[in-house]
C-alpha positions in Angstrom: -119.8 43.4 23.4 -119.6 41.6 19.9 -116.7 43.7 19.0 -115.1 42.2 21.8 -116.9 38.5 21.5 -115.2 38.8 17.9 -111.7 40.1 19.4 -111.8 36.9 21.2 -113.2 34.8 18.6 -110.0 35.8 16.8 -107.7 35.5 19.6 -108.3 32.1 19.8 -108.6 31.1 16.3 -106.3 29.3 14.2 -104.9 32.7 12.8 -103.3 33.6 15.9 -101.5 30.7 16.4 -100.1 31.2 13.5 -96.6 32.5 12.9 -97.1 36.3 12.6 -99.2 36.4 15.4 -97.5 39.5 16.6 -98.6 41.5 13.4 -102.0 40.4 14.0 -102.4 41.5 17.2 -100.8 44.9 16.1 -103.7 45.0 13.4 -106.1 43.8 16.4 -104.4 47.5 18.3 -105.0 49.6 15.4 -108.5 48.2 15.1 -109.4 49.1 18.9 -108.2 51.8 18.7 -109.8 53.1 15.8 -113.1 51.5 17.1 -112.5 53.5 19.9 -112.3 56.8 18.1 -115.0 56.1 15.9 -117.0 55.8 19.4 -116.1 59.0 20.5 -116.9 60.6 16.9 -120.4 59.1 17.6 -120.6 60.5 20.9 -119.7 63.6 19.7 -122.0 63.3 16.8 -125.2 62.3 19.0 -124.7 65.2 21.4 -126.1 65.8 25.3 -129.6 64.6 24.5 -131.7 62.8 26.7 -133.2 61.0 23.6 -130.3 59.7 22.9 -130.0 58.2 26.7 -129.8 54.4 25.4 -127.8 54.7 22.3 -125.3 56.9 25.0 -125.7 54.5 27.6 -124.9 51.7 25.0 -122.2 53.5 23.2 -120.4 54.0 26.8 -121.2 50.3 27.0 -119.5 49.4 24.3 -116.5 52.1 25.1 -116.0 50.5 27.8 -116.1 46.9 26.6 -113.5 48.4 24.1 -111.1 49.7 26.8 -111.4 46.2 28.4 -111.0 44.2 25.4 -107.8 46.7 24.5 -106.2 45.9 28.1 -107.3 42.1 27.6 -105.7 42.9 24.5 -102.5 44.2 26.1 -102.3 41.6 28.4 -102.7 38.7 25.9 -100.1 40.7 23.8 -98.0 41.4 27.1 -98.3 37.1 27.7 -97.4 36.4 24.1 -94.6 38.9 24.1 -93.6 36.8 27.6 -93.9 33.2 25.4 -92.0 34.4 22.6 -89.5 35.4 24.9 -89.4 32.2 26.3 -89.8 30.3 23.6 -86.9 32.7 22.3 -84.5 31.6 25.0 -85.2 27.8 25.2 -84.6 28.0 21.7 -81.3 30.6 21.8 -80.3 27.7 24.3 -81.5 24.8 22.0 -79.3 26.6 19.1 -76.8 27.7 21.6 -76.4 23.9 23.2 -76.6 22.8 19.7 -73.8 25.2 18.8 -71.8 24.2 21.8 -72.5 20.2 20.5 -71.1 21.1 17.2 -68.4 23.8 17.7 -66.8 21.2 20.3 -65.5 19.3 18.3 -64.7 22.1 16.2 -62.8 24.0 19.5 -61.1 20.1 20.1 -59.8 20.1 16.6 -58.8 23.9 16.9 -57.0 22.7 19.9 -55.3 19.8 18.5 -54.4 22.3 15.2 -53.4 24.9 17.8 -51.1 21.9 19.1 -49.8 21.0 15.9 -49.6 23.9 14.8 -47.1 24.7 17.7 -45.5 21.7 17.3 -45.3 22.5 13.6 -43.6 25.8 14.6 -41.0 24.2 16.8 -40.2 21.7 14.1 -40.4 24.3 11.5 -38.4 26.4 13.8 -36.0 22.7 14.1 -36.0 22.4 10.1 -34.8 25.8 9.9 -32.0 25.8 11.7 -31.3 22.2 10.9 -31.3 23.5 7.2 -28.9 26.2 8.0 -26.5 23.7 9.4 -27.4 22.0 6.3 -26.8 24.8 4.0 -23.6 26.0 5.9 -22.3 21.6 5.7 -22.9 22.2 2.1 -21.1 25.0 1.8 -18.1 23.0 3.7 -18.6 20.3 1.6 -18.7 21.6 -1.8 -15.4 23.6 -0.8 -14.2 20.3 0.5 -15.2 18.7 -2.8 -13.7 21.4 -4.3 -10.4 20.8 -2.8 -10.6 16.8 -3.0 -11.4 17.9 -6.6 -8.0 20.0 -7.5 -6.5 17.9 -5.0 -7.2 14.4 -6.9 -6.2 16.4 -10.0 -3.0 17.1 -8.8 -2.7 13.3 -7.4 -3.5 12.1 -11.4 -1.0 14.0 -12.7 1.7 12.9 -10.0 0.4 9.2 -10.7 0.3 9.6 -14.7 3.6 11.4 -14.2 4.8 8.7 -11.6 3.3 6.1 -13.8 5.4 7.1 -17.3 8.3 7.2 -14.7 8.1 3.7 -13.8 7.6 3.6 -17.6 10.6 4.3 -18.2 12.6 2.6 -14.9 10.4 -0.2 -15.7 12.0 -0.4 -19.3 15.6 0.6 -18.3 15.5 -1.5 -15.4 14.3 -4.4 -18.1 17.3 -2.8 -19.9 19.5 -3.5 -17.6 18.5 -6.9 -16.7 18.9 -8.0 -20.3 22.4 -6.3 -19.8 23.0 -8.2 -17.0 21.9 -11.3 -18.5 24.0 -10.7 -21.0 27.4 -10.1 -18.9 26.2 -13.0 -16.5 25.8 -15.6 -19.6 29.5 -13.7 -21.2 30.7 -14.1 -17.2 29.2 -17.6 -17.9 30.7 -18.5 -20.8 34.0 -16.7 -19.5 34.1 -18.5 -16.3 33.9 -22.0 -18.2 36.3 -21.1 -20.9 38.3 -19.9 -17.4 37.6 -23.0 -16.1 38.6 -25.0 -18.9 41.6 -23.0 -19.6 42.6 -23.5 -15.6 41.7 -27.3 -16.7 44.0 -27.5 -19.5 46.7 -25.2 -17.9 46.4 -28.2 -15.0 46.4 -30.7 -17.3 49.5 -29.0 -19.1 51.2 -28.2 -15.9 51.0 -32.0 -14.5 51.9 -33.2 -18.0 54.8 -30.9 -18.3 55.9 -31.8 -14.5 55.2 -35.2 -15.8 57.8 -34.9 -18.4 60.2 -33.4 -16.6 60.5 -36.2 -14.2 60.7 -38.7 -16.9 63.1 -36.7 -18.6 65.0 -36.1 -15.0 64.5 -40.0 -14.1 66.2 -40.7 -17.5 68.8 -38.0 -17.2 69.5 -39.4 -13.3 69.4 -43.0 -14.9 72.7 -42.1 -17.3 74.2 -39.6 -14.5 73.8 -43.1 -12.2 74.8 -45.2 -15.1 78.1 -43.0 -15.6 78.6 -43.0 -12.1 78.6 -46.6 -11.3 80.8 -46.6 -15.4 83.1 -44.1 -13.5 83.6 -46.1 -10.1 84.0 -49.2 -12.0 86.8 -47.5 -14.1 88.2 -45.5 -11.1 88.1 -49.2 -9.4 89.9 -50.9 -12.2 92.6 -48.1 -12.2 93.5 -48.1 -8.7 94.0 -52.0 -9.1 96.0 -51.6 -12.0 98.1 -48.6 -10.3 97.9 -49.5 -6.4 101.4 -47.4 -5.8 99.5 -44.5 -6.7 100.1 -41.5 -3.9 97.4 -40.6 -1.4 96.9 -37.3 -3.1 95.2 -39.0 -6.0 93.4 -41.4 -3.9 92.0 -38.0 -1.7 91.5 -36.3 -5.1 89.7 -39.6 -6.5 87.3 -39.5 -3.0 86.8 -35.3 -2.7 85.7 -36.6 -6.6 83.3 -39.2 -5.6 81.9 -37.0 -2.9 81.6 -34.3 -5.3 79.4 -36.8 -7.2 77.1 -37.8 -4.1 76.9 -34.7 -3.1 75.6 -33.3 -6.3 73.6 -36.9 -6.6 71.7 -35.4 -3.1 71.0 -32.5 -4.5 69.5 -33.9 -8.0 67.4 -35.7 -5.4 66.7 -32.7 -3.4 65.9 -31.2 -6.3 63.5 -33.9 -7.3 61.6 -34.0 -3.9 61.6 -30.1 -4.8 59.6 -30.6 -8.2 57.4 -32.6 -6.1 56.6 -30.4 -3.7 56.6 -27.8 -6.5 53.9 -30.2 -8.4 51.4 -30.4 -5.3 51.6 -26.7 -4.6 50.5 -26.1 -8.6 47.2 -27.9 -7.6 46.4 -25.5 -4.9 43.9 -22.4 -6.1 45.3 -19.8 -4.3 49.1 -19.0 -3.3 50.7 -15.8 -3.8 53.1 -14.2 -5.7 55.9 -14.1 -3.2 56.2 -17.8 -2.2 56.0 -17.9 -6.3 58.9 -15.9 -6.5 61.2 -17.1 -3.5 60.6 -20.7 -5.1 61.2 -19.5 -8.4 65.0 -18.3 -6.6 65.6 -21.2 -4.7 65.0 -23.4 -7.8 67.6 -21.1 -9.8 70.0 -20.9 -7.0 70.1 -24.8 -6.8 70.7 -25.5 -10.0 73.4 -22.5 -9.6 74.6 -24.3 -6.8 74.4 -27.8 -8.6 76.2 -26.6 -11.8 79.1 -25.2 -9.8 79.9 -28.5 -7.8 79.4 -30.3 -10.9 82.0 -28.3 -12.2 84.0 -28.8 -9.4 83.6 -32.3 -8.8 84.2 -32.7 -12.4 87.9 -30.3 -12.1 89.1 -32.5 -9.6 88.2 -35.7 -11.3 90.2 -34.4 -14.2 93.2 -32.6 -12.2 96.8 -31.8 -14.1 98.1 -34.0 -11.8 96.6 -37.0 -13.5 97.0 -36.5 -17.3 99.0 -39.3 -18.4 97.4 -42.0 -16.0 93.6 -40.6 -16.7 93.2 -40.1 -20.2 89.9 -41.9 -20.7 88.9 -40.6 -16.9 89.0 -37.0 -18.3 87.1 -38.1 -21.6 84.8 -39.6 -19.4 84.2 -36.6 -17.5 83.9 -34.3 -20.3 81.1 -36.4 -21.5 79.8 -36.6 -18.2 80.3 -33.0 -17.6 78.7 -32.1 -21.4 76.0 -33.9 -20.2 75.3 -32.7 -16.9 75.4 -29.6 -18.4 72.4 -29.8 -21.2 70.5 -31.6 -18.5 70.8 -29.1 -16.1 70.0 -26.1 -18.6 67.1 -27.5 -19.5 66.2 -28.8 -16.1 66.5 -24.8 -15.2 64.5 -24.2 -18.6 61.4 -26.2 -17.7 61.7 -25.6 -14.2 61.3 -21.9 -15.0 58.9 -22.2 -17.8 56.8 -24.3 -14.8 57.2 -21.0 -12.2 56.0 -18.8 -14.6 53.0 -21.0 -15.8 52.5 -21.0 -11.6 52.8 -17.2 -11.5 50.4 -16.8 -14.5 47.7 -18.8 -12.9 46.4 -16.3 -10.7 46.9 -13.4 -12.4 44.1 -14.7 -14.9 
């Protein structure tokens, strides 16, 4: 009975609160147990004696107080077992709900990493074959750049060799233009002295046409002069001779129409030199025209020499050689004259085709 008064004393003391109270109710076991034994030694020890009645009677007592105690004990054990249990779960749930508190955000950020890491993947996964488009564009590239690299050295070397080209146009072409600044300033030069030689040759030509129509207004002047001497003396003869027979007289007229005839044609020929004189200010005429007026002028005075001659043959007939002495020195004269005058008539005149003719041909 105070073995088991001191079980419970200790059962509900402070020391089996505490935290091993599990080993403490093992040691509280053992000790029942061996109490128990050590009862049984006593019994054994004390025998079947009938003295021994009361310390029997009390040691069964007490056996059995132990066995009670012990299944008190096992019960209180079996209870506390129950409360740790208990307190075991709530707390396995405490630490599990407490776990769950702090591994959800863990399991959110695990998600979000999960989803980044996918997303990660899919852009690696992007990158990578971006990169190989990338690596296989710079492999195009650098043979690209290659090729604009040989390329552009063969484009220099086509301009440098382009460039000492137009060097060298550029400095014959500057050549030439000196050249041809040259010839243009000696075509210059040669065009004025042209110029001035086509002035002076003008100049010459009008002053030599000049001259010959002075010297063929003085020659007509004495050729009139000798006329109008040679009807006068024609006019005085007949007077003095009126019986003379009408051969003379038709001699004496074929004679004076000789004259006016070849006095026409001196002024034909005059209007000629005229014409001649205007044409020799034109630029351009041609050779040809040159030539056929360079004929007709000889042919004229040809024409003009012969009927002088003529004229002057029937002034001075056989017929007439006592009665026209003077009359046939006369005509001499006149016929001496006519002569020069005509030659050099024909000499300037000819002298004044060929300047015409030269003209052009310079």
């Amino acid at each position: 009975m105070l073995q088991k008064n001191a079980c419970c004393r200790w059962l509900t003391s402070e020391n089996f609160v505490g935290g091993s109270g599990d080993c403490r109710l093992k040691d509280l076991s053992n000790c029942l147990t061996a109490s128990r034994e050590l009862l049984k030694a006593i019994i054994h020890v004390l025998g079947p004696c009938d003295r021994h009645f009361s310390a029997i009677s009390l040691v069964f007592a007490l056996h059995a107080e132990i066995y009670h105690a012990s299944e008190h004990l096992v019960c209180l054990m079996a209870e506390k077992r129950s409360d740790c249990c208990e307190t075991i779960c709530r707390k396995n749930l405490e630490e599990k709900r407490s776990i769950r508190c702090l591994i959800q955000p863990i399991i959110k950020e695990l998600q979000s990493e999960k989803i980044l890491r996918k997303r990660t993947e899919r852009i690696n996964k992007e990158l990578g074959l971006e990169f190989t488009k990338l690596k296989d564009s710079l492999t195009k590239t650098s043979q690209e750049l290659e090729n604009e690299r040989r390329s552009r050295e063969v484009a220099e070397k086509m301009c440098s060799d382009l460039s000492r080209e137009y060097a060298e146009r550029k400095a014959a072409v500057e050549e030439l233009k000196r050249q041809f600044v040259k010839v243009q300033e000696e075509l210059e030069d040669e065009r004025e002295m042209l110029q001035i030689a086509d002035e002076w040759r003008e100049e010459r030509v009008q002053m030599k046409i000049y001259e010959a129509k002075l010297e063929f207004e003085e020659k007509s002047a004495v050729v009139d002069r000798l006329r109008n001497e040679l009807e006068a003396f024609l006019t005085a003869k007949r007077t003095e001779e009126p019986e003379a027979d009408d051969e003379d007289g038709e001699s004496q007229s074929s004679g004076l129409h000789s004259i006016k005839l070849h006095i026409e044609r001196d002024n034909e020929t005059e209007t000629r030199l005229n014409s001649l004189e205007e044409e020799g200010r034109e630029s351009n005429y041609g050779d040809r025209a040159v030539q056929d007026d360079e004929n007709y002028m000889k042919g004229l005075w040809k024409r003009m020499l012969s009927d002088s001659k003529d004229a002057i043959a029937q002034c001075l007939a056989p017929e007439e050689d006592e009665a026209c002495e003077e009359e046939s020195n006369v005509a001499e004269m006149v016929k001496a004259m006519r002569e020069r005058v005509n030659g050099e008539i024909v000499e300037r005149g000819g002298k004044m085709l060929q300047s015409h003719v030269q003209i052009p041909s310079m």
